[in-house]
N, C-alpha and C positions, 0 to 999 in steps of 0.2 A: 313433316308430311307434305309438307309444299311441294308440288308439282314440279318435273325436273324439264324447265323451255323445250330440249327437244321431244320430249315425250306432248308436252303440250301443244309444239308445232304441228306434229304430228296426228292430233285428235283432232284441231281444228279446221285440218286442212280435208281430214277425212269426214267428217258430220257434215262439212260445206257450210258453215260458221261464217269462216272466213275466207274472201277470197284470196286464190295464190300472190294477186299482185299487192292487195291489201298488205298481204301478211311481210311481203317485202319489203315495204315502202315502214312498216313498225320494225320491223328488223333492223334497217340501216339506219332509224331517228334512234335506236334503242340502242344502238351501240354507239353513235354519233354521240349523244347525251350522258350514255353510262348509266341509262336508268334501266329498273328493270323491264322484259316483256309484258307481262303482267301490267305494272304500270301504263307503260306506253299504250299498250292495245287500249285501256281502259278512258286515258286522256284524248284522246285521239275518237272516240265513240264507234270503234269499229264494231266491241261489242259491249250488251249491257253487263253491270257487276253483275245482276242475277244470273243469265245464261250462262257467266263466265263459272261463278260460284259454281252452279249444278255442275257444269261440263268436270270441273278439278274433284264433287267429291264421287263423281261416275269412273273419274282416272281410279282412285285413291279407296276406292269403295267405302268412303263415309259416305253416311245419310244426311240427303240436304232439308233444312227447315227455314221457311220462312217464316216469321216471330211475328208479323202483322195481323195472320190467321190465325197463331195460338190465342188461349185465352189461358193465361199463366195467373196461379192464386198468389196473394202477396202472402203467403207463409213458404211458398217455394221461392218467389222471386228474393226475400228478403233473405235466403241461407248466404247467399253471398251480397254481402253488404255493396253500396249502392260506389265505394269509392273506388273499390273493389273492381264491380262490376265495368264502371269508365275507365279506368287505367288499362284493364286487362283486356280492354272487349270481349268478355266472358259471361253468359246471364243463364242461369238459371230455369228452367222451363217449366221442367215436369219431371216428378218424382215416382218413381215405385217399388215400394220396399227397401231395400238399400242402396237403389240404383237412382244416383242423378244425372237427368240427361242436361249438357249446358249445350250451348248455342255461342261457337267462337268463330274468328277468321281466319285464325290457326290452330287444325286441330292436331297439327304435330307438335304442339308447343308444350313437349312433356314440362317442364319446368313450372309452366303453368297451372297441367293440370293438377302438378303435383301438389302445389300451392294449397289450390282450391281443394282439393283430397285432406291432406292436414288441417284445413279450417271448417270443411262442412262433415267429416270424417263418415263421408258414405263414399261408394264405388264411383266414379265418374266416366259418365259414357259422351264422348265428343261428340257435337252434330257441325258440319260448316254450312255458314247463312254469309249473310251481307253487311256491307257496314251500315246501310240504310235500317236492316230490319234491329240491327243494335241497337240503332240510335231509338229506332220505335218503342224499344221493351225499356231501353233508358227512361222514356218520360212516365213510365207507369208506377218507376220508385216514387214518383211525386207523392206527397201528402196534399192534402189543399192548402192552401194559403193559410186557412186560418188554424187550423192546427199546428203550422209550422209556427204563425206568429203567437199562437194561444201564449207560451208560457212569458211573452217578449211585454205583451201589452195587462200582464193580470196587475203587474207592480204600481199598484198608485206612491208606493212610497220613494219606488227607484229616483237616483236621483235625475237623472236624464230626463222621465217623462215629467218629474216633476215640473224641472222648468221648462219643457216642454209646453204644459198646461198652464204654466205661468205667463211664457211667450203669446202662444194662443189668446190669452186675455188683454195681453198688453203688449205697444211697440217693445222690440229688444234691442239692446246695442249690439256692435257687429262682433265684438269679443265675446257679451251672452251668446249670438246666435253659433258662433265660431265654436264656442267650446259645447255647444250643444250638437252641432253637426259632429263632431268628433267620437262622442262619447260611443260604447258598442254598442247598446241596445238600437238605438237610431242608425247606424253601420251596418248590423245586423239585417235590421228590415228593411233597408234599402236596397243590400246587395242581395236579399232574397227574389224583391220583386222583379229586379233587373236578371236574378240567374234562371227565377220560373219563365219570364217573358222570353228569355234565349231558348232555354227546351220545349218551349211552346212553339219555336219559331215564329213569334210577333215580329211585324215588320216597327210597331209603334209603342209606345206604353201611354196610354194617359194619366195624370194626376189631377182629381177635379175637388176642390175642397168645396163642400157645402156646409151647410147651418150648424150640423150633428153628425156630420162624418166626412170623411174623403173615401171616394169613390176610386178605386184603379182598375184600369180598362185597359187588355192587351188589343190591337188590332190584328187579326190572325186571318190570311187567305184573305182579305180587303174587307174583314166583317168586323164592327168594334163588339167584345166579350167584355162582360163582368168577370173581373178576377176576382175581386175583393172589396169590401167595406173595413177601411182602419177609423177609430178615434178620430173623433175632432181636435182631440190636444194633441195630437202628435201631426200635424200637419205644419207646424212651423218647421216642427224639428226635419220634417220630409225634406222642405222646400228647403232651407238649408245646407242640410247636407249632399242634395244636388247642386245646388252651386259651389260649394265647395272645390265638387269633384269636376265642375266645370269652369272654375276660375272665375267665378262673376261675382257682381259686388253683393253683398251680404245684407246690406241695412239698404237696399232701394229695393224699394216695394210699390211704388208708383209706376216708373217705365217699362215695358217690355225689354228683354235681357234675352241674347244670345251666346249660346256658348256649345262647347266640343271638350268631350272625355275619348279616352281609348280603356278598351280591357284587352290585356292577351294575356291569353292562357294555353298551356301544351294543346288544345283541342281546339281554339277556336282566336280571332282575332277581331274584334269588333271595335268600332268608332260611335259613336253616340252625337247628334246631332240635338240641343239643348233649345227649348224654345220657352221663355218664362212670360207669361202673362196676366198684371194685375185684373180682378175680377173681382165679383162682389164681395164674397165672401175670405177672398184672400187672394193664393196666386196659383194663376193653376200652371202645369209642365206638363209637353208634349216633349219625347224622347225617341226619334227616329235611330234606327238600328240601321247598321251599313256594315254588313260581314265585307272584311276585307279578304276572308279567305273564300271564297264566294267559288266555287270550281264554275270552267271556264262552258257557256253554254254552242249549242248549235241552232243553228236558223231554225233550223226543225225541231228542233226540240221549244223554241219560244212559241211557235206555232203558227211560222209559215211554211204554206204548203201550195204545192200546186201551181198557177200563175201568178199568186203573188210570188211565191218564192223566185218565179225565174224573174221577175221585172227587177228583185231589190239585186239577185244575182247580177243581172245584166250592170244598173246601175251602178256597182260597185267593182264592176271590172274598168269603170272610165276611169280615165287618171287623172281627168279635174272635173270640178264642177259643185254643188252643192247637194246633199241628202240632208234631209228636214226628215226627225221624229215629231209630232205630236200629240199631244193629250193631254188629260188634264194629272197633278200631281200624281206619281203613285201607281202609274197606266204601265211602268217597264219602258218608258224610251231610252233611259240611260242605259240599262243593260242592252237592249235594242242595239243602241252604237256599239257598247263596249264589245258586243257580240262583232261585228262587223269589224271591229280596229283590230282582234283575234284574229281573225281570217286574215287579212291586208297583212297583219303585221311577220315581215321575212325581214333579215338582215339587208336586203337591197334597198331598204325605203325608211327615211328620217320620220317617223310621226312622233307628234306634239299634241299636246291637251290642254287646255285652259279650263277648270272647274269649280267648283262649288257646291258640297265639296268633292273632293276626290271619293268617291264611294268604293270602288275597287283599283286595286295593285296591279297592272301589268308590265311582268318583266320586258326590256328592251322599248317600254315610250316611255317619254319623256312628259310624266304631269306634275303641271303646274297649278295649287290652291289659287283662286281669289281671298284680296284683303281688304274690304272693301273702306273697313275703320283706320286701313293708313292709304288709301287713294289707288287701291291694286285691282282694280275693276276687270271687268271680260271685256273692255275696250281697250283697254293699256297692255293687257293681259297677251291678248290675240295683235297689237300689234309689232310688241315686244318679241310674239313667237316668228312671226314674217322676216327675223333677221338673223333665226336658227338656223336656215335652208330647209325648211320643213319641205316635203312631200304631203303627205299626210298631217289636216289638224281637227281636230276636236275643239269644239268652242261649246261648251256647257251651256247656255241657252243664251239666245240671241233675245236681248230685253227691249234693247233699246235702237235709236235710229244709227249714231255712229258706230256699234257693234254691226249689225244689220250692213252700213255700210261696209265696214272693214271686211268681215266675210265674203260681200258678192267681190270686189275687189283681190283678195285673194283667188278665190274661183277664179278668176278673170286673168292672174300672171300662173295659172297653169300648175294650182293645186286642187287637190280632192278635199271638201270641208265637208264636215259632218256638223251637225247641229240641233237643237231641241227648240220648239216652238210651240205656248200653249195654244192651239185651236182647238175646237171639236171636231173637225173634220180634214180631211187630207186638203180638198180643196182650199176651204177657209186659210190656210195658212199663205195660201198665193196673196189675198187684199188683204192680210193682214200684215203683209209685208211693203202692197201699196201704202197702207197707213203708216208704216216707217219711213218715207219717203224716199222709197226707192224708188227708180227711174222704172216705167216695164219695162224698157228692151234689156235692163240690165237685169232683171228676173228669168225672164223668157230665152237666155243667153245662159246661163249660169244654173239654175237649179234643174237638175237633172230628175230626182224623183221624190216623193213626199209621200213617207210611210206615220197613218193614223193610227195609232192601238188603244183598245182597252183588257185590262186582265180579267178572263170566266173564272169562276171554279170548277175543277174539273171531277168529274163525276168518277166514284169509285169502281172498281172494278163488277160489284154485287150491286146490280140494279132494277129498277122495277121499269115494264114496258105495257106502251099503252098507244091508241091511235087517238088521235083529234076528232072530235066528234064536228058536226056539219056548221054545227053554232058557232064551235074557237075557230073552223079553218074560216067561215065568213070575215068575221072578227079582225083576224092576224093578215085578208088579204085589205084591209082598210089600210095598213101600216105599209104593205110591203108586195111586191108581188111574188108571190110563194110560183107558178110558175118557171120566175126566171130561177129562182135557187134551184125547182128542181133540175131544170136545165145544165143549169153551172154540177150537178151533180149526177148528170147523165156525161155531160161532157169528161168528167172525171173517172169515169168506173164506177163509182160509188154504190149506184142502184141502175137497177133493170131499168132499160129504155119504154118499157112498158108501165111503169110507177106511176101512180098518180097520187095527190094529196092523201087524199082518203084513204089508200094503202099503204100509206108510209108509218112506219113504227118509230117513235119515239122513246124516250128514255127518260125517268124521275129517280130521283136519289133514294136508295135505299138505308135506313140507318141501320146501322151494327154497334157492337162492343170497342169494333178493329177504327169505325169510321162513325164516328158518334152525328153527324150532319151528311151524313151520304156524299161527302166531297170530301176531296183532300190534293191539297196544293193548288195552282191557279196555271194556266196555259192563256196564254195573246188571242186575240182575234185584233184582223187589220183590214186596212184598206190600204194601197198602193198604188196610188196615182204618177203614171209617169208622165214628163211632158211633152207630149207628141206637137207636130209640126200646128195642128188644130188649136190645141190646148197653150200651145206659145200664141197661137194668132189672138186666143180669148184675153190672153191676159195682155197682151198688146193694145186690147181696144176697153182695158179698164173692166172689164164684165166682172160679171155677180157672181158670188160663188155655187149661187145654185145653175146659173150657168156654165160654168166650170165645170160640177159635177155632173151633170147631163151628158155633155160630152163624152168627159170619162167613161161613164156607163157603155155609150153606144161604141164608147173603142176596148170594150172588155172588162171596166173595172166593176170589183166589188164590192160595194159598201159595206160598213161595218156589218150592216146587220142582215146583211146576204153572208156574209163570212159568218156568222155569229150562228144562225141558222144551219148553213151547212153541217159547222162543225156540230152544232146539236142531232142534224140527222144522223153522222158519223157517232151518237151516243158519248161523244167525247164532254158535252156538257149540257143543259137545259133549257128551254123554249124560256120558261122564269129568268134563270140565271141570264141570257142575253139580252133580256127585253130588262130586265133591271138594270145592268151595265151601260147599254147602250141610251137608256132614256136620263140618266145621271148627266 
């Protein structure tokens, strides 16, 4: 029942979806490529899955559902079993009398429904939704944690937790810990918290052993959660069998240990970055998650808008020079660049990467791991790439003084570098580059623009609206001046040129069933500091970064928390939510 391209051309051209030229330019990459329409339009973000979804089942006259807003009971959701459910993208909704309504991405897929007809042995009525709201009704099969671990940890006798509990009391050799990481019970509950922390979409896991248990903590939207409480005796076995699975030594429990897994699976391709650190009680593991299948983002979509968007536009149409992300760990600068290398990257330009590690796959450049335990550094790294013919390079973060130098020197023979730099602020990054011993007139010559980010939460669609009383707008103008943002938001369209504080409507997170924390997923707010002729003279004469930023301000720029603000009056996230970000 999939839509036949020209009938779809056809619908899209006439609702004014898509523009005529738009739909050209997807036409000829979509036969260039040999992919389908459908794909290409979608890759390309002409339009969203949702829109596109409703528009095919309007063609098709199925009924469209979005799975985010249902509230599906687990005696319906579980008729189709949950492996079921992910192989087929098929889920279960809602039930009436003989009639099961499922929620697919193809609801011509007689085959399928047929399947699911033979196994739930009622009527089957198709609905078509999105792959998103799948993924949604996917995490609801979850049990909690500990039900799933209940029947893993009842066994005092099993032989695993045994010596598990025996470890726990006493040093173990690397063969005990070895055949203890092995065993399934321990297998088991690791690859569970590692498969809950992926349908969670945790960017982190933590493992934190104390006196009488081990605590695991997903980081989800930049907030660390309680997932779970395990046993105390099974924390050897934890610690273990993550090294194992990251190659590290088994019987050292003194030094900090670093180490890299990969999982792929038909659905998903993730790398694991391993960080092991001795602690009182034992050792605790931070486990960073780097989906390699990461789909590819838009400027706008990370959440530049407006004149930031056109300054990193502008910048990134030069053909040499420097662009600095900064923040602190975790802020989205890598994706930031990667987003950026995207755009740049046509057949006509060699771009090169230098990282640490490689967090996402892109076809057609050329990335290069850091090794840092056989002498392969982001200085050896980057100037190894100078004899590629790069165009275009990515250098992973600029640490130190002869990285720092190699990059402006690059810039300088008439390439485009990209690069990451921890500051808190766009400015900051200018003297912090003084203190690498850079020369200024080689800064002031070479760095083109310096984009600062932090990640909001962004606020759910269902929210609650309220105005600032006379007390918090005194308050909030101590921090900031709430004038100039409104400004910055008359100059935009945003609000009436007649808007004042006090009539301005803001936004609070509403919780639901759908959005348990009134947010869900995280959107940028930035500053974008370009270097204008002024801003070269500052840094020419050694100046402060709070003079640096001064300037900036009076030639247009936005501070974070002018941006952070906006974006709150735009209901896109919260007066809280920025003023916590930003004060971090």
């Amino acid at each position: 029942m999939r839509v036949a391209e020209p009938q779809l051309k056809t619908f899209l051209l006439d609702t004014g979806v898509v523009k005529p030229a738009e739909l050209k330019k997807v036409e000829q990459e979509a036969a260039a490529s040999g992919k389908p329409l459908r794909e290409v339009l979608l890759n390309a973000g002409v339009i969203k899955e949702e829109e596109l979804a409703r528009l095919e089942a309007y063609i098709v006259g199925v009924p469209f559902v979005d799975l985010t807003r249902e509230t599906i009971g687990p005696e319906v959701l579980q008729l189709i079993p949950e492996p079921i459910a992910r192989t087929y993208h098929v889920v279960a909704y809602r039930r009436t009398g003989n009639d099961l309504e499922v929620a697919m991405l193809e609801p011509g897929d007689l085959q399928t429904i047929e399947f699911v007809r033979k196994k739930v042995g009622l009527r089957i009525l198709p609905r078509i939704t999105t792959g998103e709201s799948i993924q949604h009704a996917l995490r609801q099969y979850q049990k909690t944690l500990e039900a799933e671990f209940g029947e893993l940890l009842k066994g005092e006798g099993d032989l695993s937790l045994a010596l598990a509990k025996e470890a726990a009391e006493a040093p173990a050799e690397a063969e005990e810990l070895k055949k203890l990481a092995e065993d399934l019970p321990v297998v088991r509950i690791v690859d569970t918290v590692i498969r809950h922390a992926i349908l969670q979409d945790a960017s982190d896991i933590h493992v934190e052993p104390a006196e009488k248990e081990v605590a695991v903590r997903y980081r989800i939207d930049g907030i660390l959660r309680d997932a779970m409480t395990l046993p105390r005796r099974i924390a050897t076995a934890i610690v273990a069998r993550i090294k194992v699975m990251a190659n590290l030594k088994l019987d050292e429990h003194r030094l900090p240990q670093d180490g890299r897994f990969r999982i792929e699976t038909p659905e998903y391709r993730i790398s694991f970055r391993i960080s092991v650190l001795p602690v009182f009680d034992g050792e605790k593991i931070v486990m960073r998650l780097l989906p390699e299948t990461a789909k590819g983002f838009s400027l706008e979509e990370l959440g530049f808008w407006g004149s930031n968007l056109e300054r990193v536009e502008r910048a990134i149409r030069r053909p040499t020079g420097i662009i600095l992300a900064t923040g602190p760990t975790g802020s989205g600068k890598t994706t930031t660049l990667y987003t950026v290398l995207e755009m740049l990257n046509t057949p006509a330009v060699n771009i090169s990467t230098v990282e640490d590690p490689i967090e996402y796959r892109i076809p057609r450049i050329n990335q290069t791991q850091v090794r840092p335990d056989i002498g392969f550094s982001f200085a050896n790294g980057l100037r190894a790439l100078l004899r590629q013919d790069p165009n275009i390079i990515m250098v992973g973060e600029i640490r130190d003084n002869e990285t720092a130098g190699l990059a402006i020197n690059a810039a300088l023979t008439g390439h485009l570098v990209l690069s990451t730099l921890h500051t808190n602020s766009a400015a900051g990054a200018l003297p912090r580059l003084l203190d690498m011993k850079v020369e200024p007139f080689l800064i002031a010559s070479t760095v083109t623009a310096i984009i600062s980010q932090r990640l909001v939460r962004r606020l759910c669609e269902d929210q609650e609206s309220y105005r600032l009383t006379e007390t918090e707008i005194a308050s909030l103008k101590t921090d900031m001046d709430l004038e100039r943002v409104l400004g910055f938001l008359k100059e935009e369209k945003v609000v009436d040129p007649e808007m004042t504080p006090e009539k301005m409507i803001w936004a609070k997170p509403k919780k639901s069933q759908q959005c348990p924390d009134g947010y869900k997923s995280r959107i940028g707010i930035h500053e974008v500091l370009e270097m204008s002729t002024t801003v070269r003279e500052l840094v020419m004469k050694n100046a402060t970064s709070d003079d640096i930023e001064r300037q900036a301000q009076a030639e247009g720029m936005r501070t974070m928390l002018e941006e952070g603000f906006i974006r709150a009056a735009q209901r896109v996230t919260t007066i809280e939510e920025v003023l916590r970000v930003t004060s971090e």
